[in-house]
C-alpha positions as CSV (number, residue, x, y, z in Angstrom):
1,X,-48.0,19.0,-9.7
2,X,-45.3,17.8,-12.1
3,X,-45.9,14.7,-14.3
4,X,-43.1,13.1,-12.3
5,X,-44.9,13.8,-9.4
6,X,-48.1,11.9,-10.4
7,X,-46.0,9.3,-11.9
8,X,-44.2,8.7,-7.7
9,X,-47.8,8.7,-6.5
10,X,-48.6,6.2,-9.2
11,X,-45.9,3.9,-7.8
12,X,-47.0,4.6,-3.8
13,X,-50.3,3.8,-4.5
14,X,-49.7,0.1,-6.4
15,X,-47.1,-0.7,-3.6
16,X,-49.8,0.2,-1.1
17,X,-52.7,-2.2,-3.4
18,X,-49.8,-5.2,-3.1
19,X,-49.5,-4.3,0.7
20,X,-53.3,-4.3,1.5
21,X,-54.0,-7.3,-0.8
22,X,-51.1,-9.2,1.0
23,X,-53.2,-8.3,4.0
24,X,-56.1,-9.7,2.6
25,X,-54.7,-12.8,2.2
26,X,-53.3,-13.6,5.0
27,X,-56.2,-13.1,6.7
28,X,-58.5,-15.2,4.0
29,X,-55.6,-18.0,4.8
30,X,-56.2,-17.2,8.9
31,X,-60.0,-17.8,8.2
32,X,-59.4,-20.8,6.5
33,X,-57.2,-22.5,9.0
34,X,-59.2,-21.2,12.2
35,X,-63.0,-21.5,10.8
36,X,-62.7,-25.6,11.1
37,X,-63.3,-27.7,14.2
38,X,-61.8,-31.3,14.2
39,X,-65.0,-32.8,15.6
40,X,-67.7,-30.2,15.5
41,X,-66.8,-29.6,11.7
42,X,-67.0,-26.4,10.2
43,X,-67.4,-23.5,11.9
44,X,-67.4,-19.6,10.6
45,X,-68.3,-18.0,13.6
46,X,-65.4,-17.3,15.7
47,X,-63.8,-15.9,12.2
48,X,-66.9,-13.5,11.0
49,X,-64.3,-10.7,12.9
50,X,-61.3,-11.5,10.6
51,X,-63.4,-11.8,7.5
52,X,-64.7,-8.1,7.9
53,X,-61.4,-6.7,8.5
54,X,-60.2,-9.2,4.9
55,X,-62.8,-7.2,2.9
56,X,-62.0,-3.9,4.3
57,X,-57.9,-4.5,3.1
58,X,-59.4,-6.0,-0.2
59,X,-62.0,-2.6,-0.7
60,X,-58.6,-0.6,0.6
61,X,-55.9,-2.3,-2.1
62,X,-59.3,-1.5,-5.2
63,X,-58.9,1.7,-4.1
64,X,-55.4,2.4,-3.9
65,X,-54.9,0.4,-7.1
66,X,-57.8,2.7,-8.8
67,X,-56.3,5.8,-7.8
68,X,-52.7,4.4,-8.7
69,X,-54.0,3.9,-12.6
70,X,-56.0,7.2,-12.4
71,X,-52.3,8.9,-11.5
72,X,-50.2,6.4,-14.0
73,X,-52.9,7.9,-16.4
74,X,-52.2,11.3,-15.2
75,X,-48.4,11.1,-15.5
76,X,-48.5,10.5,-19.2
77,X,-50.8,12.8,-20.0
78,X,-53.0,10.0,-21.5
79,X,-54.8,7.0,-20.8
80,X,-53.2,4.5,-18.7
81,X,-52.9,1.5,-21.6
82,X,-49.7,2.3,-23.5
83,X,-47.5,-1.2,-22.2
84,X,-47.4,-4.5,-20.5
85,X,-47.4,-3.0,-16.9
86,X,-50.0,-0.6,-16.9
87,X,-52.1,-3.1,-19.0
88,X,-51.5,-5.7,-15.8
89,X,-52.2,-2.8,-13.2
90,X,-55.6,-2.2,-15.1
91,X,-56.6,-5.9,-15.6
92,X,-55.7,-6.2,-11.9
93,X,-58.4,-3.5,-10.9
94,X,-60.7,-4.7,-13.0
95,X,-60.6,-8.1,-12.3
96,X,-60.9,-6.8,-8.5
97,X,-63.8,-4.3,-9.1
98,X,-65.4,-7.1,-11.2
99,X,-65.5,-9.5,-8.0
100,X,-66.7,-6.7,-5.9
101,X,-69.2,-6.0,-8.2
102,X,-70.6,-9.6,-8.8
103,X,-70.1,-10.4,-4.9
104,X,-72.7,-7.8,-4.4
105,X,-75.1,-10.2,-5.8
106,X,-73.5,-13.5,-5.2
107,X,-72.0,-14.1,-2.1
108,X,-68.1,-14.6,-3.1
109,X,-66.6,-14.3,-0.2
110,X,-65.5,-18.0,-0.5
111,X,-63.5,-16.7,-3.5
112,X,-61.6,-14.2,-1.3
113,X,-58.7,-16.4,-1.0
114,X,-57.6,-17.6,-4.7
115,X,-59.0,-13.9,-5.7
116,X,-56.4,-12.4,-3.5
117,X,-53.7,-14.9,-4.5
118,X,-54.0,-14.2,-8.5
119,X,-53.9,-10.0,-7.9
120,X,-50.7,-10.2,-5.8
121,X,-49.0,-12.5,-8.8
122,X,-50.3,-10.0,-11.2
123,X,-49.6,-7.2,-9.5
124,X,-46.0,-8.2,-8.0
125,X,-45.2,-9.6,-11.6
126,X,-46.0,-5.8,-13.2
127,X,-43.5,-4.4,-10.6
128,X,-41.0,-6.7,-10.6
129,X,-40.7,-7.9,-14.7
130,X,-42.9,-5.4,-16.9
131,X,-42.6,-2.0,-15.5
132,X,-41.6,0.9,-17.5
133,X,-41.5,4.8,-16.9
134,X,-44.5,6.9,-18.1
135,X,-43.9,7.9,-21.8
136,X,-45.1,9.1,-25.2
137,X,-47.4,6.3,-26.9
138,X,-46.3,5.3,-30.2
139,X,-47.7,6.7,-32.8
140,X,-50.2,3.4,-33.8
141,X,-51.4,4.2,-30.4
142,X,-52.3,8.0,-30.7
143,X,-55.9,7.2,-31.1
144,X,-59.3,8.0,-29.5
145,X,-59.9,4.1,-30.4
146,X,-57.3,2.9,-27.8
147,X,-59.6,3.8,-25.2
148,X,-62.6,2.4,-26.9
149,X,-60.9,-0.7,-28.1
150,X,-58.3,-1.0,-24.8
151,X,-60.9,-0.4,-22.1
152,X,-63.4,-3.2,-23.6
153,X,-60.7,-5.9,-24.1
154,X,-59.4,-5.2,-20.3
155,X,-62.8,-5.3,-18.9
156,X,-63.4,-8.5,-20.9
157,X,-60.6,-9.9,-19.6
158,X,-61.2,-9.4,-15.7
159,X,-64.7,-11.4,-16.4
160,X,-63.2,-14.2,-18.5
161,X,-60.5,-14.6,-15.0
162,X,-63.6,-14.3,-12.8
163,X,-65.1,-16.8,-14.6
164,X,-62.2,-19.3,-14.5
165,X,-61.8,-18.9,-11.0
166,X,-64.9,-20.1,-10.6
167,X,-65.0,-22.6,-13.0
168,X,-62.2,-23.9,-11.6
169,X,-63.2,-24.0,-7.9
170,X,-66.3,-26.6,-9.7
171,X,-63.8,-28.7,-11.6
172,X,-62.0,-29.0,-7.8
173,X,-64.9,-29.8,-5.8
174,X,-66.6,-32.2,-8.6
175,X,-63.6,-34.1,-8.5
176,X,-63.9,-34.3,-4.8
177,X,-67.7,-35.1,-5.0
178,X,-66.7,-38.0,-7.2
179,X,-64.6,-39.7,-4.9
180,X,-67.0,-39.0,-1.8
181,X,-68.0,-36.2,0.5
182,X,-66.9,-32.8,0.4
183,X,-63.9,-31.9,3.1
184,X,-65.6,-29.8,5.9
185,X,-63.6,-26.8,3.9
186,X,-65.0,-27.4,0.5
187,X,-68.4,-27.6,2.6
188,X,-68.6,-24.0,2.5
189,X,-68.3,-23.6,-1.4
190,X,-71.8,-23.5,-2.9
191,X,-73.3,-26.0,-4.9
192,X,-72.1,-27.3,-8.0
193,X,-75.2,-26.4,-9.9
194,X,-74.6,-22.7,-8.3
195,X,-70.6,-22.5,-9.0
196,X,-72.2,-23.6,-13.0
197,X,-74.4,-21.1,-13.7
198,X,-72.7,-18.1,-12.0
199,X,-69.8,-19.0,-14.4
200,X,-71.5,-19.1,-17.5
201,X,-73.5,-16.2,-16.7
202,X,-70.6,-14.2,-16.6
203,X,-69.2,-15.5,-20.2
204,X,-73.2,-14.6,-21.1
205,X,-72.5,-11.3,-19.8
206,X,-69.3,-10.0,-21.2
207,X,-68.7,-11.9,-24.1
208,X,-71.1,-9.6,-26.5
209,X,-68.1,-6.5,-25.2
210,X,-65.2,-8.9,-26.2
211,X,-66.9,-9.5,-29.8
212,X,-67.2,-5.4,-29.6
213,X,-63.6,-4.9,-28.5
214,X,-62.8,-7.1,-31.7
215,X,-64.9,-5.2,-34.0
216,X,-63.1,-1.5,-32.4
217,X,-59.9,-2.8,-33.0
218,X,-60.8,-4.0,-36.9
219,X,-61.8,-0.2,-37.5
220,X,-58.7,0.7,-35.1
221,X,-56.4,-1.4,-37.0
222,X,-58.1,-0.1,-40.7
223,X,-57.8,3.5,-39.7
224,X,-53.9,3.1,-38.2
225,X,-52.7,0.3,-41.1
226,X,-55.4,0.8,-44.1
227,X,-56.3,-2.6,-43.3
228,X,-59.3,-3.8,-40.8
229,X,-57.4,-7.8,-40.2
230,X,-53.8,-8.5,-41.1
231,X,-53.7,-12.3,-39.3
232,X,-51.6,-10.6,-37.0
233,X,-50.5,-12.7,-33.9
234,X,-52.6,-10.6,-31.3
235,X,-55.8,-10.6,-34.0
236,X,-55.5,-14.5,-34.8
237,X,-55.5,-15.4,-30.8
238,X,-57.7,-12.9,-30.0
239,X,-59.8,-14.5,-32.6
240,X,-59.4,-18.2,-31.0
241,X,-60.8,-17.1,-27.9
242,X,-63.7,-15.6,-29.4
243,X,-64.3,-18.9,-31.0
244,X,-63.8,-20.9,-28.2
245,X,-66.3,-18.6,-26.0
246,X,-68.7,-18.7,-28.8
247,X,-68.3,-22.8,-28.8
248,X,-69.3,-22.9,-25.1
249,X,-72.0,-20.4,-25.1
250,X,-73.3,-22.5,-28.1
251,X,-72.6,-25.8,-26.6
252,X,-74.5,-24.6,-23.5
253,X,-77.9,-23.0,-25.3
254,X,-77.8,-25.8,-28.0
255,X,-76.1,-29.5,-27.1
256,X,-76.8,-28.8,-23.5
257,X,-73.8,-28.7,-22.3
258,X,-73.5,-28.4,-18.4
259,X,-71.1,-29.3,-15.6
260,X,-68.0,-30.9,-16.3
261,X,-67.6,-30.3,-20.3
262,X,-68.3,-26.7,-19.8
263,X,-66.0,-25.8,-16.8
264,X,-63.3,-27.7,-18.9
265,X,-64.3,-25.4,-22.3
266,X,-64.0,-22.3,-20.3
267,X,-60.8,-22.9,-18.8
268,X,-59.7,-23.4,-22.3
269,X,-61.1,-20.6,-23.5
270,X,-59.9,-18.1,-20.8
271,X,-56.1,-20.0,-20.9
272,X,-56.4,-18.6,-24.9
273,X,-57.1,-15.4,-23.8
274,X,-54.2,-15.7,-21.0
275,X,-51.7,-16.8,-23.6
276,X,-52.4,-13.9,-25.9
277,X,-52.1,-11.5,-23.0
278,X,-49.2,-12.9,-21.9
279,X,-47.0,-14.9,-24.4
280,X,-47.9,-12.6,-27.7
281,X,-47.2,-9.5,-26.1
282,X,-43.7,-10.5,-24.4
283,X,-42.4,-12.8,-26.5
284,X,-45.0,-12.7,-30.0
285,X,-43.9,-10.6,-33.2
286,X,-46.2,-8.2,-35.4
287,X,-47.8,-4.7,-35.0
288,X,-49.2,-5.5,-31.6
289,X,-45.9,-5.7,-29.2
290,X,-46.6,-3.0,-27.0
291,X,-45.3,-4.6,-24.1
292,X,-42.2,-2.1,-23.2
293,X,-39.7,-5.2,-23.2
């Protein structure tokens, strides 16, 4: 099989991911709209059907996405981190394999619905604005640390988006909470205290591989420049958000920080990390545009 040929299957198999998350979410909305009763309240049981099939498309677009990055990977002859799209289509399955994971523990199928929404923008954005043939990598890139340094900063940030989804669903229904009762919708949502620890227990938990993929990319950056940091764009932001998730992990063992403050310092902490990801590589100057543009 040609390169070309992995590199077609590569594009089949994302199309089919965007198809089978669409899928998802349409049937998360379905479940959403048909699980409530106008005077009985809420009800999940007449939708338990609809949510099994939901997961099934969600475990089928993982898959197909998976496999799509595998052959992306395979039709370069390399890893599958060289630019802005394949970058997005690996986030994406991370970020979905990471609430897979996590909902083995947790029950998040209450996230299915903004989950499903935030992989089709990523993914449909990658097809549409940032794709780019398979090709060479530069030569900065032609090193064993781009999969060391790459693969920890892309797993990092499928956590840090878990996280914010989640931190955001407690800013929503403590806002609610402080007007009066939760809507019979927002009734399904766990508690507040729940929704608070599962997000900083994420940060808890992959925060120690973003300061590793920051340390990989000084000896990265010392082996390809002679220098370990330059105040390059990429470095100083990617700096910031290690800050900023070091200042709510601190504020949280040490001033006590709970609740409110610390949904708020996540969000800014994981929007850092989104506008490095997203503004510095597009639009940002230095070493680190890779984005293909």
């Amino acid at each position: 099989m040609t390169n070309r040929d992995w590199a077609y299957i590569s594009n089949d198999l994302i199309y089919v991911a965007l198809f089978a998350y669409a899928i998802s979410f349409l049937i998360s909305a379905f479940e959403t709209a048909f699980s409530l009763k106008e005077s009985k309240g809420f009800d999940r049981t007449r939708t338990i059907r609809s949510n099994r099939i939901g997961t099934l498309f969600f475990l089928i677009g993982t898959a197909a996405i998976s496999l799509g990055v595998i052959a992306r990977g395979a039709s370069a002859g390399r890893v599958p981190w060289g630019n802005m799209y394949e970058f997005s289509i690996s986030g994406a399955m991370f970020f979905a394999l990471a609430y897979l994971i996590i909902g083995k523990k947790y029950d998040l199928r209450w996230l299915g619905l903004p989950i499903s929404i935030l992989l089709l923008i990523i993914i449909g954005t990658a097809i549409t604005l940032l794709y780019r043939p398979s090709a060479p990598l530069v030569p900065a890139l032609q090193s064993t640390w781009l999969v060391v340094h790459v693969a920890a900063a892309i797993i990092s940030g499928g956590m840090f988006l878990l996280s914010n989804t989640v931190a955001s669903t407690y800013l929503w229904l403590d806002r609610m909470e402080r007007k009066g009762e939760r809507s019979e919708f927002a009734k399904r949502f766990p508690s507040l205290e729940t929704l608070d620890q599962l997000s900083y227990r994420m940060v808890a938990f992959v925060f120690p591989l973003w300061t590793f993929a920051i340390i990989a990319g000084a000896i990265w950056a010392e082996a390809a420049w002679g220098r370990y940091w330059g105040w390059d764009p990429k470095e100083t932001w990617s700096f910031i958000t290690w800050i900023l998730y070091a200042a709510y992990l601190h504020a949280r063992v040490t001033a006590g920080w709970k609740g409110r403050k610390a949904a708020w310092l996540s969000l800014i902490a994981g929007s850092s990390y989104l506008f490095n990801y997203v503004y510095i590589n597009v639009w940002g100057t230095g070493r680190h545009t890779y984005s293909g543009l």
